[in-house]
Rosetta silent file (secondary structure, phi, psi, omega in degrees, C-alpha in Angstrom):
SEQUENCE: XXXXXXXXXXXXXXXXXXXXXXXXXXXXXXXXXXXXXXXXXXXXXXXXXXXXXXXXXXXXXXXXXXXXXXXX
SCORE:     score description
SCORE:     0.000 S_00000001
   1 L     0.000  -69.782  161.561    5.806   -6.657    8.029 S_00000001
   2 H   -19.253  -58.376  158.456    2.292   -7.246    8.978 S_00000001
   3 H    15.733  -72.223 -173.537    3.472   -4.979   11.951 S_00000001
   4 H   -65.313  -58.523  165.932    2.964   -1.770   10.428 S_00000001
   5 L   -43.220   89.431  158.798   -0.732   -2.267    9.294 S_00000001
   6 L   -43.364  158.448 -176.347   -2.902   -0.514   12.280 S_00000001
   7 H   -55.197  -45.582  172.378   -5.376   -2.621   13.842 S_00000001
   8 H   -54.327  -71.981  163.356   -8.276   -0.606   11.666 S_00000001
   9 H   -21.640  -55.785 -155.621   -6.479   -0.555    8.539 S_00000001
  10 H   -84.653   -2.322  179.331   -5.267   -4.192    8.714 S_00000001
  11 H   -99.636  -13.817  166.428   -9.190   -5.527    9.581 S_00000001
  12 L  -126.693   48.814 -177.512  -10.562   -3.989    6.579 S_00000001
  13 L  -147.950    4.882 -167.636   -8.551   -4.746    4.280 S_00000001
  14 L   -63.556  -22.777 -153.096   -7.221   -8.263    5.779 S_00000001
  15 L  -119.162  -40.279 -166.554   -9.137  -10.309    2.944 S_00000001
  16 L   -80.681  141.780  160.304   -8.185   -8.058    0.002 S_00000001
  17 L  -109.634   42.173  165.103   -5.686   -8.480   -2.769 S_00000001
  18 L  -165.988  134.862 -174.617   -6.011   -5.105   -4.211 S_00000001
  19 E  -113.641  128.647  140.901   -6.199   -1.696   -1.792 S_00000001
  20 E   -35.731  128.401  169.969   -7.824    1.675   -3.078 S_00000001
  21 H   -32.519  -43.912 -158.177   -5.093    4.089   -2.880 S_00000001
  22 H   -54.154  -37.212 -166.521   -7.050    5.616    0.621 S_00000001
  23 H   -71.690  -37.904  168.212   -6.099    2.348    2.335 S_00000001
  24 H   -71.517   -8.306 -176.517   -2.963    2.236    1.491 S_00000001
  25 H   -69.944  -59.644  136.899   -2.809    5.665    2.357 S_00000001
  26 H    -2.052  -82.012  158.631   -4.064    4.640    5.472 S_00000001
  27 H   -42.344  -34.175 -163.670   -1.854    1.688    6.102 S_00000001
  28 H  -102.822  -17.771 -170.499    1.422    3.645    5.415 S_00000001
  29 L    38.955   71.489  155.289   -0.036    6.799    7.532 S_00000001
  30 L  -126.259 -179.860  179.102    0.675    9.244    4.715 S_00000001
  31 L   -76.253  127.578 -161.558   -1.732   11.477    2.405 S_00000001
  32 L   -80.376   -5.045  138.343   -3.733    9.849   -0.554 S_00000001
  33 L   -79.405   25.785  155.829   -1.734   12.115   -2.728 S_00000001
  34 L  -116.683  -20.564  153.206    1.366   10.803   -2.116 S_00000001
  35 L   -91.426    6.095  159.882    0.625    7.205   -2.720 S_00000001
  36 H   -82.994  -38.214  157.812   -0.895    8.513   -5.737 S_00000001
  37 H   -46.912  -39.748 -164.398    2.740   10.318   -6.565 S_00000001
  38 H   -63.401  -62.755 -179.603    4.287    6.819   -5.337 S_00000001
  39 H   -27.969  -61.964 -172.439    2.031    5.420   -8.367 S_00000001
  40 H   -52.789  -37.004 -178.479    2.929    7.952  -10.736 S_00000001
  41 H   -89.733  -13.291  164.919    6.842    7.372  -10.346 S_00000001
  42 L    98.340  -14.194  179.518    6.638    3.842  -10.682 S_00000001
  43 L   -54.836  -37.528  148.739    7.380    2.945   -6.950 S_00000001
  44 L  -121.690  155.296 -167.691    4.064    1.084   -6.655 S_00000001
  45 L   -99.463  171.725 -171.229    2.636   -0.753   -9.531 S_00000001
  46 E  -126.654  152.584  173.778   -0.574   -0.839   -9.937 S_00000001
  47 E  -124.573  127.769  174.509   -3.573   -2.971  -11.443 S_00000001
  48 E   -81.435  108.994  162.318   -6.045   -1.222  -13.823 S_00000001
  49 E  -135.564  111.223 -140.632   -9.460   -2.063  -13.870 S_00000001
  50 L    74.622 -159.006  145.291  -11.466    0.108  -15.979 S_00000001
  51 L   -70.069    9.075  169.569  -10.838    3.274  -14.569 S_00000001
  52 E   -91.034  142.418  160.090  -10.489    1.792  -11.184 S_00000001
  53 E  -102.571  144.829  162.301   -6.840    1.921  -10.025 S_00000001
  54 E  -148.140  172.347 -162.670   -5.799   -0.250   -7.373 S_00000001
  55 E   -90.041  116.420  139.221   -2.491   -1.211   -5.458 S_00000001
  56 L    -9.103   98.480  156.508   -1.318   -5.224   -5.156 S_00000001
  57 H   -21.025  -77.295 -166.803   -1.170   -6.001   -1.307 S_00000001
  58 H   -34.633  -40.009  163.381    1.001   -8.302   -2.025 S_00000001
  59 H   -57.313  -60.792 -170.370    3.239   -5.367   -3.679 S_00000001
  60 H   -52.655  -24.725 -154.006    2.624   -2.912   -0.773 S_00000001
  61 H   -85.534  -57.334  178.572    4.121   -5.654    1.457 S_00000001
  62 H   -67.751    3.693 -173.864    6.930   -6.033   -0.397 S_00000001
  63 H   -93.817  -53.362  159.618    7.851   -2.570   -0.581 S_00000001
  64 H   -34.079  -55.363  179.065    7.597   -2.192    2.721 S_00000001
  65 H   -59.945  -45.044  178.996    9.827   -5.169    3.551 S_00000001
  66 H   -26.937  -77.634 -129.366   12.326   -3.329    0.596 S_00000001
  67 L   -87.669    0.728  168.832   12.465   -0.298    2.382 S_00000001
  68 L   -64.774  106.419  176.228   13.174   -1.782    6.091 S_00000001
  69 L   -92.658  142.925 -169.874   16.385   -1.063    7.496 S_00000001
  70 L  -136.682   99.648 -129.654   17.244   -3.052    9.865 S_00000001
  71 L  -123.732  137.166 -156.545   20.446   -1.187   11.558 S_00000001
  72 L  -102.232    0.000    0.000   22.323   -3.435   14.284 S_00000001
């Protein structure tokens, strides 16, 4: 799982339970409008603070893990 997370990504964000969209953007090595689409569609939830949005590691992880196929 862990895996996936570049070396960059996964050191500055290694301590955090809640990711900016960029990082996860980052982390998934896709466009920060498209984990903003994932948001919008319900695929990752999100925690509202203020007007900050931010993503659940702990979520991202498991989504990840979801979406692994792991083909024999």
């Amino acid at each position: 799982m862990a895996s996936v997370l570049t070396d960059a990504a996964a050191s500055q964000s290694e301590g955090a339970v809640l990711l900016h969209a960029a990082e996860v953007a980052r982390m998934l090595g896709i466009g920060r409008s498209k984990v903003y689409e994932m948001i919008r569609c319900g695929e990752l939830p999100v925690v509202r603070i203020g007007t900050a949005v931010r993503i659940p590691k702990k979520a991202l992880l498991e989504l990840i893990d979801k979406r692994t196929s792991h083909v024999a």
